[in-house]
C-alpha positions as CSV (number, residue, x, y, z in Angstrom):
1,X,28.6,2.3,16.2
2,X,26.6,-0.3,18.1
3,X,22.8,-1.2,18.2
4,X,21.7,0.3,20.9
5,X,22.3,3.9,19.2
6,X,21.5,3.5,15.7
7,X,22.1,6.9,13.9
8,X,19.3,9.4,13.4
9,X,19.5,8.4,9.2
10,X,19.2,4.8,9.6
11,X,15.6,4.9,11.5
12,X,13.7,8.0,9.6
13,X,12.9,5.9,6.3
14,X,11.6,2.9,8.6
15,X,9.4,6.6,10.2
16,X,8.5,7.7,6.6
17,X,7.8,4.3,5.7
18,X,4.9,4.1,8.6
19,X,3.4,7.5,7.8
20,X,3.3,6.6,4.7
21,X,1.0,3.4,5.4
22,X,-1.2,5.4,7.9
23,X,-1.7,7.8,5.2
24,X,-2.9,4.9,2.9
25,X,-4.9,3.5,5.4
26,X,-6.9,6.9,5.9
27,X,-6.8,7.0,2.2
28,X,-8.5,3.3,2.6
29,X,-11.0,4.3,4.5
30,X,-12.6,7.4,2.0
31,X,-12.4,5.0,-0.7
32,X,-14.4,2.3,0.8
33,X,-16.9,4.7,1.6
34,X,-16.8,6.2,-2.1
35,X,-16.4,2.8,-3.5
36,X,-19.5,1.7,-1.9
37,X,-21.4,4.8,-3.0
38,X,-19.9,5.1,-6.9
39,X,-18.8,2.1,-7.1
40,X,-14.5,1.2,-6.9
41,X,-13.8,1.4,-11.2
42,X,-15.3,5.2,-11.1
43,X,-14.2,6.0,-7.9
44,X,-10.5,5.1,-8.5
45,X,-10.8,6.9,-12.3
46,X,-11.8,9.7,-10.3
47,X,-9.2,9.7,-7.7
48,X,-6.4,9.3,-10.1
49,X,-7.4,12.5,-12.1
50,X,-7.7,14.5,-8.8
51,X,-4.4,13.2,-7.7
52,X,-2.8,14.2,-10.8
53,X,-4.3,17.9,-10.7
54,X,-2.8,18.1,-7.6
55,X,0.6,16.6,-7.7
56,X,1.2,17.5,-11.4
57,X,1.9,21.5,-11.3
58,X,4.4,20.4,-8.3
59,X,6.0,18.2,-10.9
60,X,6.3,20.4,-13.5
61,X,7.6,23.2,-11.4
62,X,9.9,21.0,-9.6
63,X,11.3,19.1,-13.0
64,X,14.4,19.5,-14.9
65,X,13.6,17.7,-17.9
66,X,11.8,14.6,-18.9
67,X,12.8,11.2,-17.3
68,X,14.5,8.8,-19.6
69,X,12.8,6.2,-22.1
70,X,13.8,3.4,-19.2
71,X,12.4,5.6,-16.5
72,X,9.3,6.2,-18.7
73,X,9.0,2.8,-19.1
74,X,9.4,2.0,-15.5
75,X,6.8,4.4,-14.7
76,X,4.7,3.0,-17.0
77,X,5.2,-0.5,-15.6
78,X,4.2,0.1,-11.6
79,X,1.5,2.2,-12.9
80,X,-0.3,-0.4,-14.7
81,X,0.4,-2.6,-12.3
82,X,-0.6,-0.5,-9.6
83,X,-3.8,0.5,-10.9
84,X,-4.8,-3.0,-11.4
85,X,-4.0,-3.6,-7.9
86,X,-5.7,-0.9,-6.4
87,X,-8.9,-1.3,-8.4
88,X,-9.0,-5.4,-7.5
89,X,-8.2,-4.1,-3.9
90,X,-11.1,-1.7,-3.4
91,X,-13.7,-3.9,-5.1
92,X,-12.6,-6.6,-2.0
93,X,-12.9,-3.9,0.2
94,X,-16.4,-3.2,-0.8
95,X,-17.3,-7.1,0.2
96,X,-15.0,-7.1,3.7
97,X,-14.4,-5.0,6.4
98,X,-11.3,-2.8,6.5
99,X,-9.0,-4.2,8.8
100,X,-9.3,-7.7,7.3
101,X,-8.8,-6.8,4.0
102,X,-6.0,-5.0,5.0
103,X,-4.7,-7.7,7.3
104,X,-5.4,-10.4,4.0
105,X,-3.9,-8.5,1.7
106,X,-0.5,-9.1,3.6
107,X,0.8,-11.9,1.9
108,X,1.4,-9.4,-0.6
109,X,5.3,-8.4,1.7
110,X,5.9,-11.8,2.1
111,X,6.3,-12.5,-1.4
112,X,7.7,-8.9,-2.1
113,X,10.8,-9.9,-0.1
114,X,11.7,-13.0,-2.9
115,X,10.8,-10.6,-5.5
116,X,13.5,-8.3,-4.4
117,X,16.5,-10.5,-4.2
118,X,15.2,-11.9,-7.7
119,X,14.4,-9.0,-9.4
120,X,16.9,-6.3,-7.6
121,X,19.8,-8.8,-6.4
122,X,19.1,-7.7,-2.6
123,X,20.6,-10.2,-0.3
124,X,18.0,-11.0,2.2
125,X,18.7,-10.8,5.8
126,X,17.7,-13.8,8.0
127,X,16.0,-11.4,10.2
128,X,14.2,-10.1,7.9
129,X,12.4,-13.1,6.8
130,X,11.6,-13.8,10.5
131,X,9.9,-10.1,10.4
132,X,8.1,-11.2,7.1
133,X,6.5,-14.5,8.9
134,X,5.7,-13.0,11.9
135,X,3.4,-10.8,10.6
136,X,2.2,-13.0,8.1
137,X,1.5,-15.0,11.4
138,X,-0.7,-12.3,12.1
139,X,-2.9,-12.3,9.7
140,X,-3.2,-15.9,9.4
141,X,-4.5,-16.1,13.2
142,X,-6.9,-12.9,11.9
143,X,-7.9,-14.8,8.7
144,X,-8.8,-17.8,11.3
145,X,-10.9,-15.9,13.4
146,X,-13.2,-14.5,11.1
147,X,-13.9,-17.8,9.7
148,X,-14.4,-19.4,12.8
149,X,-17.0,-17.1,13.5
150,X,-19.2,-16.2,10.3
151,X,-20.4,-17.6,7.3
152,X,-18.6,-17.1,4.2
153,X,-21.1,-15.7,1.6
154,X,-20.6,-15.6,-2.1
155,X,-20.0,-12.3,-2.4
156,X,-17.0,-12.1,0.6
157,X,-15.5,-14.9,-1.5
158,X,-15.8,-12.8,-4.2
159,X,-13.7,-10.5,-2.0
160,X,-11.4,-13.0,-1.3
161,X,-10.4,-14.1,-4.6
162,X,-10.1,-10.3,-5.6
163,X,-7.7,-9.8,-2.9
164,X,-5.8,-12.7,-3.9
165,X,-5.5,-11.2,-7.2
166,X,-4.5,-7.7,-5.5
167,X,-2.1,-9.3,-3.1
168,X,0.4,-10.4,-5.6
169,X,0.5,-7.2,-8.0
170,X,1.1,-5.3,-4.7
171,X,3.9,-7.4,-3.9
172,X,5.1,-6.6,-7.7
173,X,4.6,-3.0,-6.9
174,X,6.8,-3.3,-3.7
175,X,9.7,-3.8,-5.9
176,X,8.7,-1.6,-8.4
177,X,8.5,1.1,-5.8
178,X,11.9,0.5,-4.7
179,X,13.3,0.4,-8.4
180,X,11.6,3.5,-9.5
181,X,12.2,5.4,-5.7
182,X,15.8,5.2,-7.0
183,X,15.7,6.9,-10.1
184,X,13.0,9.7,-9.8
185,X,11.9,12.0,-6.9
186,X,8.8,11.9,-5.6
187,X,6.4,14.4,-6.8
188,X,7.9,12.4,-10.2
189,X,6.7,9.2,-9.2
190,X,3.1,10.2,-7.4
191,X,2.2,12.3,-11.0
192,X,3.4,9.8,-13.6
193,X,1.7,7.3,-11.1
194,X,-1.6,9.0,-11.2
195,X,-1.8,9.7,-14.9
196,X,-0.7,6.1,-15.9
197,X,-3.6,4.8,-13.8
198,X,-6.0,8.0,-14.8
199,X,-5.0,6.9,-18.8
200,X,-5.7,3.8,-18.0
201,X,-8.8,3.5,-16.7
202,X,-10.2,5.6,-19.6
203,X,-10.4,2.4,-22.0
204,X,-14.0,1.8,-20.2
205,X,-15.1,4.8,-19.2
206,X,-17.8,4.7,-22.0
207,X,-19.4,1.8,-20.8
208,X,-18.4,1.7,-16.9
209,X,-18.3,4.8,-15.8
210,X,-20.6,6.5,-13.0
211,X,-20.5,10.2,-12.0
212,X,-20.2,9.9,-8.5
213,X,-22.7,11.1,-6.1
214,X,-22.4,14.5,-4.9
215,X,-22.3,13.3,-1.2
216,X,-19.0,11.5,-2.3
217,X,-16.8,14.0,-3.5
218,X,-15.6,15.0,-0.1
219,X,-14.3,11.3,0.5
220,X,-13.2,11.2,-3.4
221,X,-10.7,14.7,-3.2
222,X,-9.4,13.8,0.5
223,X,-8.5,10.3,-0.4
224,X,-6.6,12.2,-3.5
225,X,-4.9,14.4,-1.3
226,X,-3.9,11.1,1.2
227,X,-3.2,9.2,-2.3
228,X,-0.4,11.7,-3.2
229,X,1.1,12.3,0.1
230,X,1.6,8.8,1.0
231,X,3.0,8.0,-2.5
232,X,5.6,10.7,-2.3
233,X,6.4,9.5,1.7
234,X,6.9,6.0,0.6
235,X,9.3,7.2,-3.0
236,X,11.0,8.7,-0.3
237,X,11.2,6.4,2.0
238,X,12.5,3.3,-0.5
239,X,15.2,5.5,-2.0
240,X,16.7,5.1,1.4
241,X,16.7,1.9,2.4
242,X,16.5,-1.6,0.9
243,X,12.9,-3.5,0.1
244,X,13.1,-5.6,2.4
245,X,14.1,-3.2,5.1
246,X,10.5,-1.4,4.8
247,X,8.5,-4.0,3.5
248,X,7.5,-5.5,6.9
249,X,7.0,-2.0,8.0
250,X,3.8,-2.4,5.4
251,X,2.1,-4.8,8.2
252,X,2.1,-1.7,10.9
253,X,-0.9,-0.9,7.9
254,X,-3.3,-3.3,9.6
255,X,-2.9,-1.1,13.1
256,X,-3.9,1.8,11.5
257,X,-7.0,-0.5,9.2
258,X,-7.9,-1.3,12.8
259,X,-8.8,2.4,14.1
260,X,-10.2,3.8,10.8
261,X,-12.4,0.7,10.4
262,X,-13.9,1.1,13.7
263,X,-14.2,5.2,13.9
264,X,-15.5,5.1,10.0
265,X,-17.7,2.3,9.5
266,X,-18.0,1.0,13.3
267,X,-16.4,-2.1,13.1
268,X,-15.8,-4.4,15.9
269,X,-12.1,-5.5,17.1
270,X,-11.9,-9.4,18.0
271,X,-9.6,-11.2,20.0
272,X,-8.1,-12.5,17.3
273,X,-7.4,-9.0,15.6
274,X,-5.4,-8.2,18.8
275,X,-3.7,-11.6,18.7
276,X,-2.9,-11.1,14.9
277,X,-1.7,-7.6,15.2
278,X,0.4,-8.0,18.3
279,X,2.6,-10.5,15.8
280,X,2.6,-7.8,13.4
281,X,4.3,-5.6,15.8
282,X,6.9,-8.2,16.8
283,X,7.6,-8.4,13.2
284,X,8.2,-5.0,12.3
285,X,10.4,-4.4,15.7
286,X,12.5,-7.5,14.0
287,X,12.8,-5.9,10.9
288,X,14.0,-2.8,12.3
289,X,16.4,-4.3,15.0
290,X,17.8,-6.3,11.6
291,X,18.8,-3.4,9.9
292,X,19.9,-1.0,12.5
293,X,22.0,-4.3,13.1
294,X,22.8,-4.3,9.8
295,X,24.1,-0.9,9.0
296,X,26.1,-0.8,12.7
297,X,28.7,-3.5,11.4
């Protein structure tokens, strides 16, 4: 079979894979908004504990048996990890526009590729690198553009640093995603993921936590409902295809950052945000020529 008609199985996780990251980037969106009004610790404790009273009963009907010890302990793992890196992430996006911090937070793939030939033995594909520094490109000529043109307070580094901080537990729980897609289903992974991060986040509830506005709870239970479908997508997705076949897929994320930013909050598309994300799509057409490529040999 040749390139130029890849089979029907060898695109649809690459199409899961960017339904899932639209899905997130909605979900992105409600929880900036929330985050802003409850603040991002009590939003995400709230949003975890929705998530897991909605995905939970699907679990436990669907479920034939308890997972393993080592699959226990893997869920465990991506979902301290992940909570971490969702709770640094939304407390940057408080301090930055959407898009941005979307588009900054891409390093995150980058390094996700090394982890998973270090940590999973994948071999990496030449053209998949290429994908990775392409859109890494892209956010670098974003990155550059916002600088050249405001002021950097104390409180956008702030941002910064936390997204720094978020960037490389996300590229962690790239891998992890991967590991655990290929051991558990999906409505497996979205509930253990939600409880881990809801338990969690309980350890300072007495002193941190703030009952959310009642003007917030619409943003609060759809960004649960986006939360849950784009985890179970994306478990999907990655027990179909290798790491670093999707992972440059996660930079299509900025596109949809791009739209939500400007119908939600009204912000403005630069030059440079065009620039950046036309690299981004270069980069994930790459990545997915590499592996229909790939699999056709």
């Amino acid at each position: 079979m040749t390139a130029e008609t890849p089979p029907i199985r060898t695109l649809v996780p690459i199409l899961a894979t960017l339904v899932g990251v639209g899905l997130f980037s909605v979900m992105d969106a409600y929880m900036k908004s929330a985050s802003i009004a409850a603040g991002a610790y009590s939003a995400l404790l709230v949003r975890s504990w929705l998530g897991l009273v909605l995905v939970g009963p699907i679990w436990l009907a669907m479920a034939q048996g308890w997972p393993s010890r080592k699959v226990i302990k893997l869920h465990i793992r991506r979902g301290l990890v992940g909570g971490l890196m969702a709770l640094s992430f939304f407390f940057a996006l408080v301090r930055l526009p959407l898009a941005e911090a979307i588009a900054m937070s891409f390093i995150a793939p980058l390094i996700a590729l090394y982890l998973a030939a270090l940590l999973l033995g994948e071999k990496i594909h030449p053209r998949a690198v290429i994908a990775a520094l392409l859109g890494f490109a892209g956010v670098v000529i974003i990155v550059a553009g916002r600088i050249g043109r405001e002021k950097m307070t104390e409180d956008a580094m702030l941002g910064l640093a936390a997204l720094l901080v978020s960037a490389v537990l996300y590229a962690w729980n790239l891998v992890l995603q991967r590991e655990q897609a290929l051991v558990s289903k999906p409505a497996e992974v979205a509930a253990f993921q939600n409880a881990i991060v809801g338990l969690m986040l309980l350890i300072p509830a007495p002193f941190a936590f703030m009952v959310p506005p009642s003007g917030v709870w619409g943003d609060l239970i759809a960004s649960s409902i986006l939360a849950v479908s784009a985890v179970m997508v994306l478990s999907w997705a990655y027990g179909r295809a290798e790491a670093q076949v999707l992972v440059p897929v996660e930079y299509s994320g900025f596109l949809w950052a791009v739209l939500f930013g400007w119908l939600f909050f009204r912000e403005q598309v630069t030059f440079a945000t065009v620039a950046g994300a036309v690299c981004i799509v270069i980069g994930c057409w790459i990545a997915t020529r590499a592996h229909t490529e790939q699999v056709s040999v």
